[in-house]
The first five atom37 places (N, CA, C, CB, O) and aatype in JSON, in Angstrom:
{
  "aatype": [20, 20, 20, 20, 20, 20, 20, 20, 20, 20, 20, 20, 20, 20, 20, 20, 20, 20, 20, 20, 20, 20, 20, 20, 20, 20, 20, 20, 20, 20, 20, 20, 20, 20, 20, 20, 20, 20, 20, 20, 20, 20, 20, 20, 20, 20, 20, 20, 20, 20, 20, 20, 20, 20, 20, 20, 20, 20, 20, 20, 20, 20, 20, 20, 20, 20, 20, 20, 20, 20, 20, 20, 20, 20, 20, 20, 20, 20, 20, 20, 20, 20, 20, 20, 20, 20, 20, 20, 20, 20, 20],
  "atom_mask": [
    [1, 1, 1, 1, 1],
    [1, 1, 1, 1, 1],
    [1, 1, 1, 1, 1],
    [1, 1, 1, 1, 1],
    [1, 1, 1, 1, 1],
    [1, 1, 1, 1, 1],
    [1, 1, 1, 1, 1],
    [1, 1, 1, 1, 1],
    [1, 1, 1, 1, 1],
    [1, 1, 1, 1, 1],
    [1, 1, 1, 1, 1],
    [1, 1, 1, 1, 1],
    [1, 1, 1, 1, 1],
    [1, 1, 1, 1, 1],
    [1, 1, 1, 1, 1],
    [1, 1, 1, 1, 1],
    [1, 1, 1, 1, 1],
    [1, 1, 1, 1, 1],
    [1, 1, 1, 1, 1],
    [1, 1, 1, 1, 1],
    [1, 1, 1, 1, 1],
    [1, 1, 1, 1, 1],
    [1, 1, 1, 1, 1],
    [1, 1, 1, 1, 1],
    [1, 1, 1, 1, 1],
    [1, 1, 1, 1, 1],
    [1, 1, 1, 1, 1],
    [1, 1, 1, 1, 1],
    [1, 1, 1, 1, 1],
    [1, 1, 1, 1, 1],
    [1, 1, 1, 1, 1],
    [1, 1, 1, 1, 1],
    [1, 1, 1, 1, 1],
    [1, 1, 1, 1, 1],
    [1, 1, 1, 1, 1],
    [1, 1, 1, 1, 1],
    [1, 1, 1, 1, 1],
    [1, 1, 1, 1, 1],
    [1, 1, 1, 1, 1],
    [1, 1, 1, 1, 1],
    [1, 1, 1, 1, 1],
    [1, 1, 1, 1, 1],
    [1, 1, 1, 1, 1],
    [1, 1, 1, 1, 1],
    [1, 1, 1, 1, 1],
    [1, 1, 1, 1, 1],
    [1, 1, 1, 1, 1],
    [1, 1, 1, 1, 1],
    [1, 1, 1, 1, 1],
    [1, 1, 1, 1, 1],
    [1, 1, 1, 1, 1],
    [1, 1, 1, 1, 1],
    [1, 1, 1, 1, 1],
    [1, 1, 1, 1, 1],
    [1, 1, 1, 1, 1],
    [1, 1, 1, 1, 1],
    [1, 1, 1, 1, 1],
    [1, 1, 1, 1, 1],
    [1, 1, 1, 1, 1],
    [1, 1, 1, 1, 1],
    [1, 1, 1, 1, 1],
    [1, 1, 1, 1, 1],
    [1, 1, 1, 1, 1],
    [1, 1, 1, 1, 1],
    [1, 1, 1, 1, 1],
    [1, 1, 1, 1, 1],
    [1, 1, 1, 1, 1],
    [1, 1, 1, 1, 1],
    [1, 1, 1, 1, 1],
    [1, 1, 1, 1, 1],
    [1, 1, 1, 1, 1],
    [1, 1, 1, 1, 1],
    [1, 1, 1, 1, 1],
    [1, 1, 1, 1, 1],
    [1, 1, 1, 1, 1],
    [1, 1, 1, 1, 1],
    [1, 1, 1, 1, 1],
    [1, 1, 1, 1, 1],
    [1, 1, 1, 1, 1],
    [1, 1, 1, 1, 1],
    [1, 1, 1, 1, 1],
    [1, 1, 1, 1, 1],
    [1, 1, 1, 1, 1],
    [1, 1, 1, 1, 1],
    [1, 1, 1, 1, 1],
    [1, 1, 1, 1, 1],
    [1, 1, 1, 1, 1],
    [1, 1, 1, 1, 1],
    [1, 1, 1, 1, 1],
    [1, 1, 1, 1, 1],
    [1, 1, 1, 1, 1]
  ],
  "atom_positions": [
    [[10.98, -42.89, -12.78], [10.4, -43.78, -11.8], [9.62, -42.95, -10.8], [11.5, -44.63, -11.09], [10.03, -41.9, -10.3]],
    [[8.56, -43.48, -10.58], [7.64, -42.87, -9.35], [7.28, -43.88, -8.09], [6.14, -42.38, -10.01], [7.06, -45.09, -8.22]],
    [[7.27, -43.39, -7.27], [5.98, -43.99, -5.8], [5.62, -42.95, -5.76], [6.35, -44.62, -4.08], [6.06, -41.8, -5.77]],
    [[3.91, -43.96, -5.69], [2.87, -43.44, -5.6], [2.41, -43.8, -4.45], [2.16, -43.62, -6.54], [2.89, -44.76, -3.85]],
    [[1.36, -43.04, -3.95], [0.83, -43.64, -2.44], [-0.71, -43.35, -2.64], [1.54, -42.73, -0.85], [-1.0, -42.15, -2.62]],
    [[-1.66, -44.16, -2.81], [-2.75, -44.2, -2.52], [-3.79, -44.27, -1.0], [-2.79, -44.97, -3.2], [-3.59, -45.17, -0.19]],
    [[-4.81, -43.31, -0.76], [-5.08, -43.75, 0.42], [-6.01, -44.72, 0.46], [-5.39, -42.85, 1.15], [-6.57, -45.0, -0.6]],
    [[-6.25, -45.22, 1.3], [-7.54, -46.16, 1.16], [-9.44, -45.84, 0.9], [-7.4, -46.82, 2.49], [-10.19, -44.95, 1.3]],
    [[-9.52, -46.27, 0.6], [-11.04, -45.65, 0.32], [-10.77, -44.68, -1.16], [-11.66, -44.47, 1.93], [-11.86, -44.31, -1.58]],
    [[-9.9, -44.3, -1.82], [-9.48, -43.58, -2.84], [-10.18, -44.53, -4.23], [-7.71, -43.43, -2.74], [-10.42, -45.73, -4.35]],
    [[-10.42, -43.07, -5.39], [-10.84, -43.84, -6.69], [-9.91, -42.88, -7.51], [-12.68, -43.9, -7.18], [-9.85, -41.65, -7.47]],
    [[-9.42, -43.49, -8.01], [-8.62, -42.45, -9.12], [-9.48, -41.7, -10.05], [-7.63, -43.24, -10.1], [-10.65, -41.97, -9.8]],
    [[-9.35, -40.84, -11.06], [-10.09, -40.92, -12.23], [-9.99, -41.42, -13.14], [-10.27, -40.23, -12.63], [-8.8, -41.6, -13.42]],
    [[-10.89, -41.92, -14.09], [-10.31, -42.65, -15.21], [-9.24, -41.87, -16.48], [-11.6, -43.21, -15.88], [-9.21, -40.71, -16.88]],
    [[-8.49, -42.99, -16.82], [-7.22, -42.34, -17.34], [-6.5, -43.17, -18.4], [-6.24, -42.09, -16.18], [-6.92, -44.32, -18.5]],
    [[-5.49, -42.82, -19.21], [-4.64, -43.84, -19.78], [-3.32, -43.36, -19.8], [-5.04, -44.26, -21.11], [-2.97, -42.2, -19.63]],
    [[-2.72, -44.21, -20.0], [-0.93, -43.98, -20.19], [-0.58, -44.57, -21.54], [0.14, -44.91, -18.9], [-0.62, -45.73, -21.97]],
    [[-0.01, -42.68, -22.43], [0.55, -43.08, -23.63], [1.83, -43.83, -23.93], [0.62, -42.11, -24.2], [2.49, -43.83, -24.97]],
    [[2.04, -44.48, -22.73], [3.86, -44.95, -22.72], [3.94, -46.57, -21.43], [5.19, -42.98, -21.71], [3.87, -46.74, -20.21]],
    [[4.09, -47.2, -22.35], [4.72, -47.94, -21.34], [5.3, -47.82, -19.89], [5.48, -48.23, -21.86], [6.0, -46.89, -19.48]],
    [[4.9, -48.85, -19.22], [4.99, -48.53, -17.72], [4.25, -49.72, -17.37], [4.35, -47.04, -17.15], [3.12, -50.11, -17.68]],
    [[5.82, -50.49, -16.11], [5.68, -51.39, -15.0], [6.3, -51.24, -13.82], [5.99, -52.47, -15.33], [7.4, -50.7, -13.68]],
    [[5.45, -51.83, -12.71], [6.21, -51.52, -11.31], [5.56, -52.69, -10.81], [5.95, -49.95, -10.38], [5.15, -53.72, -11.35]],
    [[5.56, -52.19, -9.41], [4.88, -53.4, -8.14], [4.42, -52.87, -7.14], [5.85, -54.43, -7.42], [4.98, -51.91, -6.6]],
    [[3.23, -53.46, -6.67], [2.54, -52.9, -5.43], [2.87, -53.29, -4.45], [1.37, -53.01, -5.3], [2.39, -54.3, -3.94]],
    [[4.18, -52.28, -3.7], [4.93, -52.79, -2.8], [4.17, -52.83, -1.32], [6.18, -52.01, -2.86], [4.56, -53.59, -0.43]],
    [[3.06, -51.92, -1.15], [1.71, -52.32, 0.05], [0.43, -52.18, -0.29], [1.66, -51.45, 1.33], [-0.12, -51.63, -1.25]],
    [[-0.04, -52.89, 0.86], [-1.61, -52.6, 0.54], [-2.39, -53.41, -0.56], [-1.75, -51.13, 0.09], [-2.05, -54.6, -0.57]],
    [[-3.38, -53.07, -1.51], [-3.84, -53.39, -2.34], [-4.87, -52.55, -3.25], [-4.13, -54.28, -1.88], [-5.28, -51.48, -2.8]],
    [[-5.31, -53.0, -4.57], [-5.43, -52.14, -5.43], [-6.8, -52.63, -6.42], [-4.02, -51.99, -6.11], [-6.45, -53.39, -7.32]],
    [[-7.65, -52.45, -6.4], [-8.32, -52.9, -7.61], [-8.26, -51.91, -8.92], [-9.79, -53.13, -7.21], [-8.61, -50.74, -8.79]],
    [[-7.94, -52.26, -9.81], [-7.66, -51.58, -11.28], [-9.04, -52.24, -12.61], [-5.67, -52.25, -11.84], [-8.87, -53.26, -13.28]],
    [[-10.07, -51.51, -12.69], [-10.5, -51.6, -14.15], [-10.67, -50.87, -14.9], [-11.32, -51.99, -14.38], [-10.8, -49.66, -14.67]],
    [[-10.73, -51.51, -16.21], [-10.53, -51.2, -17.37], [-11.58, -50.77, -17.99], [-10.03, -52.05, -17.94], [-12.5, -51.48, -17.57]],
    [[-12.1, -49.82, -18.94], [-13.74, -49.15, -19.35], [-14.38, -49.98, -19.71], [-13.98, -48.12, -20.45], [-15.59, -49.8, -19.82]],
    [[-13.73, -51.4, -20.06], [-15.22, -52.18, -20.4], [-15.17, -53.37, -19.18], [-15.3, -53.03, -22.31], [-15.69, -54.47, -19.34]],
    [[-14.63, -53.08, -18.25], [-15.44, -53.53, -16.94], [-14.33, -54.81, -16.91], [-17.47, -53.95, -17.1], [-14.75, -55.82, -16.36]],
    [[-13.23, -54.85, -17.35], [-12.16, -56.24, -16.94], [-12.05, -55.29, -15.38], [-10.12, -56.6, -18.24], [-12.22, -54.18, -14.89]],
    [[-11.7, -56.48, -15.14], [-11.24, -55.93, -13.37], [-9.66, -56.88, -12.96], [-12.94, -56.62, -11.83], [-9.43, -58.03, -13.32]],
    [[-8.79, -56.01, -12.16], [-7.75, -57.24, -11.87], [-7.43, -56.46, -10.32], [-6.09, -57.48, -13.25], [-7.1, -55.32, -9.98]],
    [[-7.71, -57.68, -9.64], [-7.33, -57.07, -8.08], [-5.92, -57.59, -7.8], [-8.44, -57.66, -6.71], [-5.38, -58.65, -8.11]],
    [[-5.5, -56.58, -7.18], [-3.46, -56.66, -7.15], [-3.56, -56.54, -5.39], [-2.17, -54.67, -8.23], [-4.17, -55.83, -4.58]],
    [[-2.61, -57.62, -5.33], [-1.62, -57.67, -3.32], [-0.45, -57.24, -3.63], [-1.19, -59.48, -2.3], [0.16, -57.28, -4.7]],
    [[-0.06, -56.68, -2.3], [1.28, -56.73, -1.76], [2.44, -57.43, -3.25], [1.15, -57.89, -0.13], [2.27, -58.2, -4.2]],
    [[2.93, -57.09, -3.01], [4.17, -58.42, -4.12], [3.81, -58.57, -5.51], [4.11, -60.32, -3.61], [4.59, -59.23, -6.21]],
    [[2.25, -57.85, -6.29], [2.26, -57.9, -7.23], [3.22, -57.61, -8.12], [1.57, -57.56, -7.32], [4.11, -56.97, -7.56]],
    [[3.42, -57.8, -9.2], [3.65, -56.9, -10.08], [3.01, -56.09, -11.44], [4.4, -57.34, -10.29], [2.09, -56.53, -12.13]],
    [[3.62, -54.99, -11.62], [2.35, -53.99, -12.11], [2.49, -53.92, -13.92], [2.58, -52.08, -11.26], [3.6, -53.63, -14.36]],
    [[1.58, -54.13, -14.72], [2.29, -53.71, -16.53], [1.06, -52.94, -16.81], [2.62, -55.32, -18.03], [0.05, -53.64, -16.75]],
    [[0.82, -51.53, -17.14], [-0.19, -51.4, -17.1], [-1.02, -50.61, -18.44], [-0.21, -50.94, -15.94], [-0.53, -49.65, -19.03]],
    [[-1.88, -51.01, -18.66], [-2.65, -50.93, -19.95], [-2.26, -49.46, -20.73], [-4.36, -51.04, -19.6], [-2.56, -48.38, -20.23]],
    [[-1.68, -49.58, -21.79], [-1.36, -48.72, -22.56], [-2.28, -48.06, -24.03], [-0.24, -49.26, -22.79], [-2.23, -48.55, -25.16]],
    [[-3.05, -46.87, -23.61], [-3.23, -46.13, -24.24], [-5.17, -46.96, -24.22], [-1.99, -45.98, -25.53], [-5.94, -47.01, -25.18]],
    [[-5.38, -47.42, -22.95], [-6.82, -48.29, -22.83], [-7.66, -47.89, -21.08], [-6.28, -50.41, -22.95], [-7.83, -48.55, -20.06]],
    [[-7.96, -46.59, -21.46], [-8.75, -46.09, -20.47], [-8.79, -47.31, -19.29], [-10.22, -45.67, -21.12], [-8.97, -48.49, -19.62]],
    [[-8.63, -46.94, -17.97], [-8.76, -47.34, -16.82], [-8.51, -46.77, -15.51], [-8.29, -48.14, -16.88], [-8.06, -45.66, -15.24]],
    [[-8.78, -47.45, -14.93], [-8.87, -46.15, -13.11], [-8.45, -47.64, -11.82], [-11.71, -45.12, -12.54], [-8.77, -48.83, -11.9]],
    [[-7.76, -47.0, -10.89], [-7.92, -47.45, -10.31], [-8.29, -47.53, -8.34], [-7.33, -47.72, -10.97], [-7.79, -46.41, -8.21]],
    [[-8.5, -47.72, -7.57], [-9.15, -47.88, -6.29], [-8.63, -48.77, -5.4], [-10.37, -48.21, -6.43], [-8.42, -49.96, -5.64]],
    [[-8.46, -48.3, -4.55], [-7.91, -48.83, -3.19], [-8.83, -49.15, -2.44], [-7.12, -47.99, -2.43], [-9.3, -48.32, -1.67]],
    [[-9.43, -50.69, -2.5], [-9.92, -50.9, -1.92], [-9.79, -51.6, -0.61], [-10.35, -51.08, -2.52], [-10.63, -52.37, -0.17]],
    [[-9.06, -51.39, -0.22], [-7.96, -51.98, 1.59], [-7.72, -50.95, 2.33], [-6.13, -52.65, 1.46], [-7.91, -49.77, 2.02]],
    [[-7.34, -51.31, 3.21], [-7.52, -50.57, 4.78], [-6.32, -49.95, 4.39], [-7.55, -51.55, 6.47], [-6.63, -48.76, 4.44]],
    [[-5.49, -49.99, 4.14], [-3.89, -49.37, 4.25], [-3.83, -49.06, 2.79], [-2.46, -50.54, 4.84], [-4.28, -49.62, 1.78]],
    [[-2.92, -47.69, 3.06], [-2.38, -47.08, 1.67], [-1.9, -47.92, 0.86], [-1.36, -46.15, 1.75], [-1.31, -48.82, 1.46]],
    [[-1.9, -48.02, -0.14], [-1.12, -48.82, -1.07], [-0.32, -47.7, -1.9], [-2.11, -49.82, -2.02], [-0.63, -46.59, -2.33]],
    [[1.0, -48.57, -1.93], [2.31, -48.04, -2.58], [2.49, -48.9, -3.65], [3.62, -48.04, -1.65], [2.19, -50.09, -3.82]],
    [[3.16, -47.86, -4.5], [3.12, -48.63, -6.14], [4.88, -47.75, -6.35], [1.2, -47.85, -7.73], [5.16, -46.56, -6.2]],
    [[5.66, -48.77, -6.69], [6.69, -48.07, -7.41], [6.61, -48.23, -8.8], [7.96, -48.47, -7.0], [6.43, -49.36, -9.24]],
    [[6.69, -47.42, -9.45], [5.93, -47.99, -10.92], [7.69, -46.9, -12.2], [3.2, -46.83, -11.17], [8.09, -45.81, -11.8]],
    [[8.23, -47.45, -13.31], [9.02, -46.96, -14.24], [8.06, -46.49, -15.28], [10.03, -47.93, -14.7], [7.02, -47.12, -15.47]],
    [[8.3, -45.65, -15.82], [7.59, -45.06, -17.09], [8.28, -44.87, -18.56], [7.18, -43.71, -16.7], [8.32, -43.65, -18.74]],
    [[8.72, -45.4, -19.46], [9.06, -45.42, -20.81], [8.85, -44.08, -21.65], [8.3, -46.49, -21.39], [8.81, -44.07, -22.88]],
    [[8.77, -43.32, -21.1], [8.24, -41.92, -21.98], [9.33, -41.4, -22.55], [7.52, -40.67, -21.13], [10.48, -41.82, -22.39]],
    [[8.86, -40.18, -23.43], [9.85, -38.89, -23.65], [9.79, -37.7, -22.24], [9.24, -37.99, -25.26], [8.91, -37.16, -21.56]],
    [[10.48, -37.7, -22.28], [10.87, -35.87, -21.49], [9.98, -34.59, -22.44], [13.17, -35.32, -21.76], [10.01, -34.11, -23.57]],
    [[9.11, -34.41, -21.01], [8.55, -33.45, -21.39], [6.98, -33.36, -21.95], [9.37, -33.12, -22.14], [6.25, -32.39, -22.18]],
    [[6.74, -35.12, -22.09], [5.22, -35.55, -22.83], [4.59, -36.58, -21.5], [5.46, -36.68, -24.72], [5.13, -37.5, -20.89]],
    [[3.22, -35.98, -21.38], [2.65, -37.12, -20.36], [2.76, -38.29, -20.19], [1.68, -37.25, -20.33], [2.7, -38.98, -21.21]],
    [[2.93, -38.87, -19.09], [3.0, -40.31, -18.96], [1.45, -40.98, -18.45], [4.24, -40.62, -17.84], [1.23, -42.19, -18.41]],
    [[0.25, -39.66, -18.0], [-0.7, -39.83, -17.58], [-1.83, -39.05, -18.13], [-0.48, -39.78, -16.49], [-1.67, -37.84, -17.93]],
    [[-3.05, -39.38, -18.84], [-3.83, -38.73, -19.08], [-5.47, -38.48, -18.89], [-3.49, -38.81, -19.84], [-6.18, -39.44, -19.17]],
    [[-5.82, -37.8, -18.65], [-7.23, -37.74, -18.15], [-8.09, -37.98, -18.65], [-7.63, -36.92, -17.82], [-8.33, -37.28, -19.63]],
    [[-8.9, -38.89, -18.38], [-10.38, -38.78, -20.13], [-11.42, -37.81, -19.62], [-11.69, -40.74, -20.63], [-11.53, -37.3, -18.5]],
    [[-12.07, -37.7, -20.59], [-12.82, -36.78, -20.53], [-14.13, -37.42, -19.53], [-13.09, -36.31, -22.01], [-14.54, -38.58, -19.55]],
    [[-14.73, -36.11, -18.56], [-16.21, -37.05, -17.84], [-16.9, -37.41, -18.54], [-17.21, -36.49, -16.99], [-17.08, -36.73, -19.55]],
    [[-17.47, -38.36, -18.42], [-18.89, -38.9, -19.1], [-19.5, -38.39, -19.5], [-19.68, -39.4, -18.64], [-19.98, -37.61, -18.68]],
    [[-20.13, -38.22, -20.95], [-20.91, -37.48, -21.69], [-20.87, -36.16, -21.91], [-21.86, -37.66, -21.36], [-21.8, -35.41, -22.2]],
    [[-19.11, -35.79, -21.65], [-18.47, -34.81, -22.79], [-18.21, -35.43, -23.88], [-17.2, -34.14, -22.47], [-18.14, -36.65, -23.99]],
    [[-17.99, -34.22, -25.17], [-17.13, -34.81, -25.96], [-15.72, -34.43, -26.05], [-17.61, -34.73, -27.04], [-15.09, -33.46, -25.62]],
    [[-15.33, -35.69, -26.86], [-13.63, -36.23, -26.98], [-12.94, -34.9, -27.35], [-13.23, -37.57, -28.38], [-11.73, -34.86, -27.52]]
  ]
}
């Protein structure tokens, strides 16, 4: 299990998670999309399931940090988070 704390004005990089993983955005707020441009804006009290193994990033777009307690389904020892590559590298 993690909290996370985002600041505001923050963009993550884009990323995916090889493992299952849900939580809730216990402040603040969050916009999260996905590489082909789905978008889902999350409040306070959401709750979080989040796209597995399907590139996405997400941004704080609110005045206040947003906190995410989020569980992760993994193995010990293998990422739960991964980086994609920048734009117009290759894979």
């Amino acid at each position: 299990m993690l909290h996370i704390t985002i600041p505001p004005g923050l963009k993550l990089p884009m990323h995916h998670h090889p493992v299952i993983n849900a939580g809730m955005l216990i402040r603040g707020q969050l916009l999260v999309i996905g590489e082909g441009g789905a978008r889902l804006q999350l409040k306070a009290g959401d709750g979080i399931i989040e796209m597995v193994d399907q590139p996405h990033y997400g941004t704080n777009n609110g005045t206040e940090p947003a906190e995410i307690a989020m569980v992760y389904a993994g193995t010990m020892g293998k990422p739960i988070t991964v980086l994609e590559p920048a734009a117009g590298k290759a894979r």
